[in-house]
C-alpha positions in Angstrom: 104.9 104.4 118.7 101.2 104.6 119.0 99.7 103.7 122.4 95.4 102.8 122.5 94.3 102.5 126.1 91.7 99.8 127.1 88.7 101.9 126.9 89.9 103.3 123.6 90.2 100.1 121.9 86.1 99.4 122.4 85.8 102.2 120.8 88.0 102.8 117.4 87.1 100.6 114.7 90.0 97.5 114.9 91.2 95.8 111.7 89.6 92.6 111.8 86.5 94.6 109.9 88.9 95.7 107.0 89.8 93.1 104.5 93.8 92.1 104.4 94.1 93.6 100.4 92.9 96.9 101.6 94.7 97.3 104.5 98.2 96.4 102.6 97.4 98.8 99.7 96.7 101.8 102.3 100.1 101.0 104.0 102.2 100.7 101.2 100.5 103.8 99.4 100.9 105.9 102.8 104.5 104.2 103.7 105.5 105.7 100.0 105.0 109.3 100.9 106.5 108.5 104.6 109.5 107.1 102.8 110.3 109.9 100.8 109.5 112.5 103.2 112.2 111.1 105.3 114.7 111.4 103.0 113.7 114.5 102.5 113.9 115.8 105.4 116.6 113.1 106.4 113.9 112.1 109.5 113.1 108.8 110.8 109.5 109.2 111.2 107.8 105.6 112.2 105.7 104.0 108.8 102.3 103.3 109.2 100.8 100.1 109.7 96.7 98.7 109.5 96.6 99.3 113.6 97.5 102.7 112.8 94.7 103.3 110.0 92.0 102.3 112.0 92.9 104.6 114.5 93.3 107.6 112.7 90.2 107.0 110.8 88.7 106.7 114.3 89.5 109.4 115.5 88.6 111.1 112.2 84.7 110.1 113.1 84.9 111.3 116.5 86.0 114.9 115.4 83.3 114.5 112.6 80.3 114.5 115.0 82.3 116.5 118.1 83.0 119.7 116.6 85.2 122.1 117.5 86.3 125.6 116.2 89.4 124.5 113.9 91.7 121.7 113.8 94.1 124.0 112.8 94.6 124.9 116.5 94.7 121.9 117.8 92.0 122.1 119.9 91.4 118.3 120.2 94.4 117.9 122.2 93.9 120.7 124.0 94.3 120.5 128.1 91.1 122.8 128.9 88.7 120.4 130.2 85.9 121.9 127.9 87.6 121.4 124.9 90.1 118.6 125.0 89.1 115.3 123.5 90.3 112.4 126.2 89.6 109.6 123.6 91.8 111.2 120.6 94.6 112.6 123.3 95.2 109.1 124.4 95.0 107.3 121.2 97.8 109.6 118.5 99.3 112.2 119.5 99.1 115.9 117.7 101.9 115.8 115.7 101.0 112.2 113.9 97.9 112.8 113.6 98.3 115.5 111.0 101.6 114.4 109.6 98.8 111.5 109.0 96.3 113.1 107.6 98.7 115.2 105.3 100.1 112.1 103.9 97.8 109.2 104.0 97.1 107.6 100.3 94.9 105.3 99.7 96.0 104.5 95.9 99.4 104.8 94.3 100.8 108.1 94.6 102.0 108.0 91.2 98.7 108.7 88.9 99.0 107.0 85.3 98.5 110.1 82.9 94.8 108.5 81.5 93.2 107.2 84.6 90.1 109.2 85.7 90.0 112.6 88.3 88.7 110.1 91.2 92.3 108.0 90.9 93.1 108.5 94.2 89.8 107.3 95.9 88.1 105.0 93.7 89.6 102.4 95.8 88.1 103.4 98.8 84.9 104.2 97.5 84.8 101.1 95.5 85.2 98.9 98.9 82.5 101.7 100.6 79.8 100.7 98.0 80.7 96.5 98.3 80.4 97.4 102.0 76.7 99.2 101.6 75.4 96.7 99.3 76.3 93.7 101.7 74.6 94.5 105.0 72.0 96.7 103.3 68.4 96.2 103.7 66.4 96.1 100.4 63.9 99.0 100.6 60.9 99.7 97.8 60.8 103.1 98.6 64.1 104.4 97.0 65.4 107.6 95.9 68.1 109.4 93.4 69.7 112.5 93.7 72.4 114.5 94.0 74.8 116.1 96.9 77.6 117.7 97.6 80.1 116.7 100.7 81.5 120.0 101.6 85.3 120.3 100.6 87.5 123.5 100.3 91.0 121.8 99.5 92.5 121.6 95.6 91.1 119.0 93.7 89.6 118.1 90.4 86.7 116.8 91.7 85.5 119.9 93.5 82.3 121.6 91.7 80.8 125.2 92.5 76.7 124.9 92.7 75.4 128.1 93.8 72.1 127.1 94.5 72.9 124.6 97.1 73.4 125.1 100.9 77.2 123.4 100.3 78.3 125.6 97.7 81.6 123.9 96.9 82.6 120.7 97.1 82.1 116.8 95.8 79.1 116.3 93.9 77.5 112.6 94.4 74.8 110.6 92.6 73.6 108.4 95.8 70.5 105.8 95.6 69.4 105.9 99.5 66.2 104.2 101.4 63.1 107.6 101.0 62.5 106.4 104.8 65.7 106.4 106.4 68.3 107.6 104.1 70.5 104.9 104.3 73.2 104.5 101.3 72.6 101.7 99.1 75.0 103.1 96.2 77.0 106.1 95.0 78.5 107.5 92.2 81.3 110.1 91.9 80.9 112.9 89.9 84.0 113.4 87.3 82.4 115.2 84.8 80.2 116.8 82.4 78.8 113.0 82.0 76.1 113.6 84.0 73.4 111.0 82.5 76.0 108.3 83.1 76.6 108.7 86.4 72.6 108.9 86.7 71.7 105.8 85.0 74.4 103.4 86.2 72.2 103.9 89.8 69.3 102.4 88.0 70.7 100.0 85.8 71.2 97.4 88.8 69.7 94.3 88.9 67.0 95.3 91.8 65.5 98.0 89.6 
């Protein structure tokens, strides 16, 4: 099972921040796929549980501003000094963390036939924007546009723009603070509806 050290713990985002919904919908979603890869591969592989989620997502932020050459070869667990990653190596191990990060759903893994291309994260993103708007502060200077978040998996969602310095990936309306960048709304782009996912940023009541 996992094991968070002291020291770890004031780091990692806990659950007490998540609300209880969210956290049972990403376990049961996750648990799902856990499930049947264990009958599968006729396994015993531990489920996942809220504790769990918030430490894999930690650790998910920590290798998002520590970079290192690839994931891929496991370099965050690595026992070089210059390399190796204490705070991850003492929080999941290798192996969970990207059985993990193959697995983890954070909607039901069955997707009704006419739900939209962003099924599998509206959730998330939906409790992302609640999250922005509630400790946000109000800004007149405000700006729209568009970016991509860098992606080079299989999906839907991902979009080929040439012209930009991420050339593939997840295009996003965001409405951020002109000062300091700070998110105060996003939209998804799922398609060639592109003046929809515009105006819905400037159709809110503080516009």
């Amino acid at each position: 099972m996992l094991s968070v050290p002291n020291q770890t713990k004031n780091m990692l985002p806990m659950t007490s921040s998540v609300d209880e919904e969210e956290e049972l919908c990403e376990n049961e979603c996750t648990n799902q796929r856990l499930k049947k890869l264990n009958k599968q591969k006729k396994t015993n592989r531990a489920l996942i549980d809220e504790h769990e989620i918030m430490v894999f997502l930690g650790v998910a932020m920590i290798m998002h501003y520590n970079h290192l050459p690839s994931l891929h070869d496991y370099k965050y667990w690595s026992k070089h000094a210059s390399m190796g990653n204490e705070m991850i190596k003492q929080s999941i191990s290798r192996d969970r963390f990207t059985l993990l990060a193959s697995k983890l759903y954070l909607n039901d893994c069955d997707k009704p036939d006419n739900d939209p291309k962003d099924y599998y994260i509206s959730e998330v993103v939906s409790c992302m924007k609640e999250k922005f708007m509630r400790i946000r502060s109000d800004s007149p200077f405000q700006s729209i546009d568009e970016c991509m978040a860098k992606f080079k998996g299989r999906s839907s969602l991902k979009q080929y723009m040439p012209m930009k310095p991420i050339k593939r990936g997840v295009k996003i309306w965001l409405r951020c603070d002109a000062k300091t960048g700070y998110t105060y709304d996003l939209n998804v782009y799922t398609g060639k509806d592109v003046t929809t996912n515009f105006l819905e940023l400037l159709e809110k009541e503080w516009f």
